[in-house]
VOSELUM-881905 format. One record per residue (C-alpha): residue number from 1; x, z, y. Coordinates in nm, 2 decimals, decimal comma. Each point is the difference from the previous one (the first is absolute). Layout:
// VOSELUM-881905
ATOM;pos;x;z;y
ATOM;NUM;X;Z;Y $
...
***
This chain:
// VOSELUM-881905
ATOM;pos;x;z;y
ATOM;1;2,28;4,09;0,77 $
ATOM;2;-0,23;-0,02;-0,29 $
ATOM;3;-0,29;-0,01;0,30 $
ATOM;4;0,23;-0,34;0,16 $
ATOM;5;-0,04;-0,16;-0,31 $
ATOM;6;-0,36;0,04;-0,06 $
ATOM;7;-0,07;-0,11;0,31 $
ATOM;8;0,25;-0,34;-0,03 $
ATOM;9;-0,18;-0,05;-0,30 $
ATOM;10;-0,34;-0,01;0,17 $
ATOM;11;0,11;-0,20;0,25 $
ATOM;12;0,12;-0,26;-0,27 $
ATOM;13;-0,30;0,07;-0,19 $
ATOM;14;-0,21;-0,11;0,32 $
ATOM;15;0,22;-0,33;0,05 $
ATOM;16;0,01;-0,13;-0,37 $
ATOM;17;-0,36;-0,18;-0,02 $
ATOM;18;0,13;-0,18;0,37 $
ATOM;19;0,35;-0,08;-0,19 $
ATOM;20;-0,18;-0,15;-0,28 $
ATOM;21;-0,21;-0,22;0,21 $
ATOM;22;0,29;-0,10;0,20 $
ATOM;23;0,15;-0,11;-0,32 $
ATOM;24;-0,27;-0,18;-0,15 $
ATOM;25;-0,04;-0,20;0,35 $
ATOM;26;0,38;-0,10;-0,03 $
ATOM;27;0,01;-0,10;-0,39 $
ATOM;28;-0,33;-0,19;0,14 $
ATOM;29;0,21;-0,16;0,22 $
ATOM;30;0,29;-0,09;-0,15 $
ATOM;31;-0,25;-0,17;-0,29 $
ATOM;32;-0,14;-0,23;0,27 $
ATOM;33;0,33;-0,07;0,17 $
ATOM;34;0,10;-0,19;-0,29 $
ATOM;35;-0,31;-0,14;-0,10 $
ATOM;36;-0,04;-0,14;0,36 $
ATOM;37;0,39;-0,14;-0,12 $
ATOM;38;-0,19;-0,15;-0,32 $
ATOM;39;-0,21;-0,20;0,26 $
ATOM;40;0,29;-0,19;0,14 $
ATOM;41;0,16;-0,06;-0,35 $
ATOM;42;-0,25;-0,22;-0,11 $
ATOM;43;-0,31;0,23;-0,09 $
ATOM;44;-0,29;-0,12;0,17 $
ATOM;45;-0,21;0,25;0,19 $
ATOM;46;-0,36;-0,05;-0,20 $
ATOM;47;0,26;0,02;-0,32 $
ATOM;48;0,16;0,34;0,16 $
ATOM;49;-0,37;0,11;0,14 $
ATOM;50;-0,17;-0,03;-0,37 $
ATOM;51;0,33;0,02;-0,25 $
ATOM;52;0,27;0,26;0,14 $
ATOM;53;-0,11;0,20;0,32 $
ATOM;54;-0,28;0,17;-0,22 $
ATOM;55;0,19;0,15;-0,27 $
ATOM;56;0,29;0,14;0,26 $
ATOM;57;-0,28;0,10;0,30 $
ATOM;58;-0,25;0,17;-0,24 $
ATOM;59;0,31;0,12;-0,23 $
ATOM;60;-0,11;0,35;0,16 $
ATOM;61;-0,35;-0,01;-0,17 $
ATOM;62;0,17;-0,08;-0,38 $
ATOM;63;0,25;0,25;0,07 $
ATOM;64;-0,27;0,25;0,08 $
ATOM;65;-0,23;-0,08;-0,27 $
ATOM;66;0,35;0,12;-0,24 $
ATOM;67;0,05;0,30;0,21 $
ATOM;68;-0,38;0,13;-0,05 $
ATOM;69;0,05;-0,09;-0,37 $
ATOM;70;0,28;0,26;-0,01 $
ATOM;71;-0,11;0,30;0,24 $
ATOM;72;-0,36;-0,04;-0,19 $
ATOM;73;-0,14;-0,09;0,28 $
ATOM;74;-0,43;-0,07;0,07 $
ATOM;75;-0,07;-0,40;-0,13 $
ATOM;76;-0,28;-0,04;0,25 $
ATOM;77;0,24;0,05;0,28 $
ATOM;78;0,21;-0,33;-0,13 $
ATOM;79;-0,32;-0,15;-0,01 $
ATOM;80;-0,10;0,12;0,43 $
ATOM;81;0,39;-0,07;0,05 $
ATOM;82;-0,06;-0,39;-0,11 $
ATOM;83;-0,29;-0,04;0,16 $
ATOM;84;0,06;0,15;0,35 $
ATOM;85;0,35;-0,26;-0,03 $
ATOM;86;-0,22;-0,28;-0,05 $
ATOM;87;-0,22;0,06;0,28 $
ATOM;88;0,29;0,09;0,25 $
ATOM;89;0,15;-0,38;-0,12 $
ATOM;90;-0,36;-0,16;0,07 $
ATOM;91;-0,14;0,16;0,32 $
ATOM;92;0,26;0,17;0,19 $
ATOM;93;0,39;-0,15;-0,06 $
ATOM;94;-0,17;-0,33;0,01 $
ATOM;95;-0,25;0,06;0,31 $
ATOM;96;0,28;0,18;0,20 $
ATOM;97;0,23;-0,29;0,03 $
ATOM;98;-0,24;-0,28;0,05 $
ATOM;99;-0,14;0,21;0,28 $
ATOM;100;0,39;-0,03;0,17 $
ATOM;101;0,12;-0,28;-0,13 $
ATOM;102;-0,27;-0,19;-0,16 $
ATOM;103;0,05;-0,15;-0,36 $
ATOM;104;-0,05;-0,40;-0,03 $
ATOM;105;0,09;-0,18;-0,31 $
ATOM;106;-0,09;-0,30;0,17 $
ATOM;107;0,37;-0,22;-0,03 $
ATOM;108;0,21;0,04;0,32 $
ATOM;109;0,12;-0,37;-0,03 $
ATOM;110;-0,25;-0,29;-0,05 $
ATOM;111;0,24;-0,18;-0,22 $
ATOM;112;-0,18;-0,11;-0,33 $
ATOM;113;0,29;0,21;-0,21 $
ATOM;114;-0,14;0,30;0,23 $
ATOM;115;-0,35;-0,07;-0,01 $
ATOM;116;0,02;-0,02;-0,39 $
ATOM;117;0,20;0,32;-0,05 $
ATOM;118;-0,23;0,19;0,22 $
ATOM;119;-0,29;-0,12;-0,19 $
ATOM;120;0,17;0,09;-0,38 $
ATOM;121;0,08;0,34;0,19 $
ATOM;122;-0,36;0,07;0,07 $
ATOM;123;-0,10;-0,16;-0,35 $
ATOM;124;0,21;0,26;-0,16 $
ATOM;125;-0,11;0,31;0,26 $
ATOM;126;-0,35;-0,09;-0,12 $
ATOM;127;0,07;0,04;-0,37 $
ATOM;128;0,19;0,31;0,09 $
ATOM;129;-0,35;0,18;0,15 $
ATOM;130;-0,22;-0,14;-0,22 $
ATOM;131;0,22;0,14;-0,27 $
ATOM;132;0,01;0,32;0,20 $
ATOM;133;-0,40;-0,05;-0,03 $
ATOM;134;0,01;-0,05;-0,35 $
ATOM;135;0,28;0,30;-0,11 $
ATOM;136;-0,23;0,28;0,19 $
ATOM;137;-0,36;-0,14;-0,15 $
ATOM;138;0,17;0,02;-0,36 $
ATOM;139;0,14;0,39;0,12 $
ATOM;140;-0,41;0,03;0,11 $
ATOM;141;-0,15;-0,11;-0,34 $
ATOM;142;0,28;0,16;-0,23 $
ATOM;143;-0,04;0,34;0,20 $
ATOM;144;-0,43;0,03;-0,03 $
ATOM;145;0,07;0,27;-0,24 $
ATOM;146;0,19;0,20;0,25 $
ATOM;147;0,32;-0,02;-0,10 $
ATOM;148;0,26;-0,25;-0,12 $
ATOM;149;0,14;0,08;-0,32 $
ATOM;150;0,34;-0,13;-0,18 $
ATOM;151;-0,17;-0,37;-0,13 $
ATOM;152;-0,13;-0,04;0,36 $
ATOM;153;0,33;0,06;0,12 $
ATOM;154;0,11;-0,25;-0,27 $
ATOM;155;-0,21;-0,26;0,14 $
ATOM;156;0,09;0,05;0,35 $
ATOM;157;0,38;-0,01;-0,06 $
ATOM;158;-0,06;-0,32;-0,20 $
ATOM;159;-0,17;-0,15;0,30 $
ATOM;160;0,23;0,05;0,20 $
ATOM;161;0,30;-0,14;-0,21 $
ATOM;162;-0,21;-0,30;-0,03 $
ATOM;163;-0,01;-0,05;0,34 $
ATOM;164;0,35;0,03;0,07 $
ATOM;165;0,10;-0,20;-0,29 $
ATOM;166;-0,21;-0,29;0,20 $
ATOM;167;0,18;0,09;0,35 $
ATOM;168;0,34;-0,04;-0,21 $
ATOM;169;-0,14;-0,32;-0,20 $
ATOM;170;-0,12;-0,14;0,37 $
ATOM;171;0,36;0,04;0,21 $
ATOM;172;0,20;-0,12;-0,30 $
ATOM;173;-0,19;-0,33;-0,02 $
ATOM;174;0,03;-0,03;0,42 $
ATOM;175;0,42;0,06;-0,09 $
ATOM;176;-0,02;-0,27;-0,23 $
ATOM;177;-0,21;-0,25;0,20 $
ATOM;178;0,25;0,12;0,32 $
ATOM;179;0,29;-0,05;-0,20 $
ATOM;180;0,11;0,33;0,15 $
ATOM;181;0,08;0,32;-0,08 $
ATOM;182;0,09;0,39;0,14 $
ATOM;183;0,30;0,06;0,10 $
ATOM;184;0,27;0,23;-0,22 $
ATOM;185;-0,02;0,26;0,30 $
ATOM;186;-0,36;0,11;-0,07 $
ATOM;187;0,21;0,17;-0,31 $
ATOM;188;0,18;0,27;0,24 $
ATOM;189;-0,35;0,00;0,16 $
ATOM;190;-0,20;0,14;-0,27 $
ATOM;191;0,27;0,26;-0,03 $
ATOM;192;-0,02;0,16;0,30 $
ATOM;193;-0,38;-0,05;-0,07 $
ATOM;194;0,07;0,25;-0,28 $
ATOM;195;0,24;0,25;0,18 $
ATOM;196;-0,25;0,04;0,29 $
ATOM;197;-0,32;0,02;-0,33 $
ATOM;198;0,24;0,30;-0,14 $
ATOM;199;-0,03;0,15;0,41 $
ATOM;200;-0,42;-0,01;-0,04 $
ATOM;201;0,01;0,12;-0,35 $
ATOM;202;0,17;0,34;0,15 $
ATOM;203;-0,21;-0,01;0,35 $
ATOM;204;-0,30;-0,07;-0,20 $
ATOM;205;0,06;0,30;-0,25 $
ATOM;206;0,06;0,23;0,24 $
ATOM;207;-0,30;-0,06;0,23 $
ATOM;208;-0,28;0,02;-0,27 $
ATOM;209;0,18;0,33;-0,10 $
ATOM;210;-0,05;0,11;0,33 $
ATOM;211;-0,32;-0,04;0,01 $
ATOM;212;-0,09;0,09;-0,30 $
ATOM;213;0,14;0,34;0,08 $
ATOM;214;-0,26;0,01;0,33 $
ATOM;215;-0,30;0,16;-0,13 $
ATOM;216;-0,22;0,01;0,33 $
ATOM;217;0,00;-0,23;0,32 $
ATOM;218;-0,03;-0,34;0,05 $
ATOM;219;0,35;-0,06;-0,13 $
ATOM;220;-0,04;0,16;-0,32 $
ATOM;221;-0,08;-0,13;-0,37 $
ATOM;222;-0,36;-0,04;0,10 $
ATOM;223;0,07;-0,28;0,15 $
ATOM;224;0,27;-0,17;-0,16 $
ATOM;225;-0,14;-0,34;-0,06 $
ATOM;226;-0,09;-0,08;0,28 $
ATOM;227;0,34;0,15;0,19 $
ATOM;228;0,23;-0,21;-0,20 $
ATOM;229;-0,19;-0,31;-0,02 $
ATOM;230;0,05;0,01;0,40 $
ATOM;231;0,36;0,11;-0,08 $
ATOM;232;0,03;-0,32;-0,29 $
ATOM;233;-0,09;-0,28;0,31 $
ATOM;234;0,29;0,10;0,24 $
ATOM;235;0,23;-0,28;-0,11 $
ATOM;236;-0,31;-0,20;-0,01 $
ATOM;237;-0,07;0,05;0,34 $
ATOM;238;0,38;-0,10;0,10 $
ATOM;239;-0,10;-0,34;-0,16 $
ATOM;240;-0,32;-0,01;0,17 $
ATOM;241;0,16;0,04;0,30 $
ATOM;242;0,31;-0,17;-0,02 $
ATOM;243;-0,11;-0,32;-0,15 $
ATOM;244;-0,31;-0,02;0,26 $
ATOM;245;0,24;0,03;0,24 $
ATOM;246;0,20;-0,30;-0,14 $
ATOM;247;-0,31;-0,17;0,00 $
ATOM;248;0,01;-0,04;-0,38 $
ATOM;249;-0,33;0,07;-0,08 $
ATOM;250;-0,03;-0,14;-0,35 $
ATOM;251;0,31;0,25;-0,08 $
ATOM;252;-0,23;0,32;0,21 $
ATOM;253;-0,31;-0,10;-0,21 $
ATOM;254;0,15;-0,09;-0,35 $
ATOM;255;0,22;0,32;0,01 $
ATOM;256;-0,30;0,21;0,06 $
ATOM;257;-0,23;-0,14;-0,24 $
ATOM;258;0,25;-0,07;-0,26 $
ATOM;259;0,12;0,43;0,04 $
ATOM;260;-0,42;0,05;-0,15 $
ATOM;261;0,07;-0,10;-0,31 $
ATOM;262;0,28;0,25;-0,04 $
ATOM;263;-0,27;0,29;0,04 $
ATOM;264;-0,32;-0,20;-0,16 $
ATOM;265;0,04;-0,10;-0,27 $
ATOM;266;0,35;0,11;-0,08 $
ATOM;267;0,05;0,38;0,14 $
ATOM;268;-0,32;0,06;-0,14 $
ATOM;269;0,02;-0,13;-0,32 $
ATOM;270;0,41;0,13;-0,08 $
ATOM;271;-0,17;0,31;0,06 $
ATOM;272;-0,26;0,03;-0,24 $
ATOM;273;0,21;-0,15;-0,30 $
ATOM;274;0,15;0,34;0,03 $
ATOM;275;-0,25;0,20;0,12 $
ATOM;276;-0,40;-0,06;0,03 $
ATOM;277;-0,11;-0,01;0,34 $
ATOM;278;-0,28;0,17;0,17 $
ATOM;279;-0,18;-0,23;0,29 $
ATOM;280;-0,12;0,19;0,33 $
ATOM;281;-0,32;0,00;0,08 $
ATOM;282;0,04;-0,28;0,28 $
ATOM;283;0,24;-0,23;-0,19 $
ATOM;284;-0,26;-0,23;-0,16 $
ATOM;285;-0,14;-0,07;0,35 $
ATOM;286;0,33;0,01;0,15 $
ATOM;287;0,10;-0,28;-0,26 $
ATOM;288;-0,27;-0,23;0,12 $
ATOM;289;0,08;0,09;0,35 $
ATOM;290;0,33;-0,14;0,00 $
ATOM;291;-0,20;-0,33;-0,18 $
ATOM;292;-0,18;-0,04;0,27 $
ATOM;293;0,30;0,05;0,24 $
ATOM;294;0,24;-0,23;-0,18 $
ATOM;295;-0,30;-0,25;-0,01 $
ATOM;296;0,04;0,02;0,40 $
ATOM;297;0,37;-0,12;-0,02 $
ATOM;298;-0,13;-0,24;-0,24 $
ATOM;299;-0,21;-0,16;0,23 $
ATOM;300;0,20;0,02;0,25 $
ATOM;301;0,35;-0,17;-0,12 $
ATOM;302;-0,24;-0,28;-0,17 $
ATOM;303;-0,23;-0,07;0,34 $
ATOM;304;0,19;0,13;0,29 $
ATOM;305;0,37;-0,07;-0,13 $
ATOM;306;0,08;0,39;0,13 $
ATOM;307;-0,11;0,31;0,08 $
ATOM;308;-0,21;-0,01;0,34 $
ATOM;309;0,00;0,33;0,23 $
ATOM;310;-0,34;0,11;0,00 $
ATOM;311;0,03;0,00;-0,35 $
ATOM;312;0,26;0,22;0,01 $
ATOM;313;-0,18;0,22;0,21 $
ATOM;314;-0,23;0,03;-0,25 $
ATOM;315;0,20;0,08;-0,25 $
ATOM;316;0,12;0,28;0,16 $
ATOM;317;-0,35;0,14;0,06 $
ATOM;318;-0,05;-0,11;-0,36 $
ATOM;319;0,33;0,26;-0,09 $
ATOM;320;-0,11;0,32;0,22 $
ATOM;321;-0,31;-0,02;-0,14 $
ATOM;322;0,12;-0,05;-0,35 $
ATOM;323;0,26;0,37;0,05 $
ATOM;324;-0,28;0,12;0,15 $
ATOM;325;-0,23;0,00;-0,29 $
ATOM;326;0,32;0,08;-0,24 $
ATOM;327;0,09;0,32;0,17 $
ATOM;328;-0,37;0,08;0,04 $
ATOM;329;-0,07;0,04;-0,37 $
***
């Protein structure tokens, strides 16, 4: 008997880090089932892309940010785990689905209402990346002493609020020129939003225990950063893909962008208010790697209105290369 139950309990054992994913995928879901509700209630989708999809899609990097707080787990990993998000948003879950699909933010109607929102879209992508620009070079200077301690952290947080404060300052003043405003609905929306946060909170937990517990393998503590930061962009890729799909690509690109400034500056710099933070070896270089990347999209929403395929192509080789070098080290 006792023999039956051991060998339940492995089985269950085996199963958990599968059940947790499974949950995190389906809280993931639920969140973006009712922000994709929040579109047709009024929210407009570089609004959605830049103000509300980031804080629900990369809720799984803040939420593991508190769990390595608790379990004392190593800072540096926070630091691999943001960066390794940020360059899955930039090179692969935006590559991937202009490859299928392609993403234009060229206006699908040649009406001048169109035309004009599809130009104030693009206007406000490219303040998004050159912000995304901006945020990582300030994590570059403030982390030449190898680490980032509490007043850095300071910094970067304040940053950050600053910029949201001017999102929020920027869709009230288009409400008041519209006349217009959300519906009451978005109300029971932002609930679910917070049952299906409490879902990651427990999926989230559970998996970086899990690993944590691994002490040799691929899957294993060594490599924790870098195996939830791919774990942190699965309900970014449902975007990615969804909304390319739609053919909304100022929603694919905004949403993308706007999820790295949850890691840098803001993951980052939570962290280190409560705990100094170590910087890998490769994360100065990495930092002005995804510069240079996010200068790309830059160039490419301002001159090409989109993001052609043989840049995308590149960008791919540009990631394999990049996890090549990371795992090398």
């Amino acid at each position: 008997m006792e023999n039956l139950q051991t060998q339940i309990a492995d089985f269950a054992g085996a199963w958990t880090p599968l059940v947790l994913v499974a949950l995190f995928l389906l809280s993931s879901l639920l969140i973006i089932w009712r922000l994709e509700l929040m579109s047709n209630r009024g929210v407009e989708g570089t609004v959605l892309g830049t103000l509300f999809m980031p804080y629900f899609s990369g809720l799984g990097n803040l939420i593991f940010i508190w769990v390595v707080l608790q379990q004392d787990g190593p800072a540096s990993e926070v630091a691999i785990n943001s960066w390794t998000n940020n360059l899955t948003n930039l090179c692969l879950l935006l590559a991937l689905p202009a490859l299928i699909w392609g993403i234009d933010l060229n206006a699908h109607s040649r009406t001048s209402k169109a035309q004009r929102a599809s130009k104030i879209h693009r206007l406000s992508l490219a303040l998004t990346l050159l912000a995304m620009i901006f945020f990582s070079l300030t994590v570059w200077v403030l982390g030449q002493d190898g680490a980032i301690d509490r007043f850095d952290g300071l910094a970067l947080v304040g940053l950050f609020v600053f910029w949201q404060c001017f999102h929020i300052f920027e869709v009230l003043k288009e409400n008041t020129r519209k006349n217009s405003s959300w519906q009451p609905m978005i109300v029971l929306d932002v609930l679910l939003i917070l049952l299906g946060s409490f879902a990651t909170l427990l999926a989230v937990d559970g998996i970086v225990s899990a690993i944590m517990e691994e002490q040799d393998g691929f899957f294993s503590g060594q490599q924790l950063g870098l195996l939830t930061g791919w774990l942190m962009v699965l309900p970014n890729a449902v975007l990615a893909f969804y909304y390319a799909w739609k053919q909304r690509g100022d929603v694919v690109y905004s949403s993308q962008v706007g999820d790295g400034h949850i890691c840098i500056p803001l993951c980052i710099g939570l962290f280190a208010i409560f705990k100094p933070m170590p910087l890998p070896a490769f994360f100065q270089n990495g930092l002005l790697f995804i510069s240079a990347v996010t200068l790309v999209h830059l160039l490419c929403v301002v001159l090409l209105r989109g993001l052609p395929k043989l840049v995308s192509v590149g960008l791919l080789v540009i990631y394999a290369y990049a996890l090549y070098i990371q795992l090398s080290l």
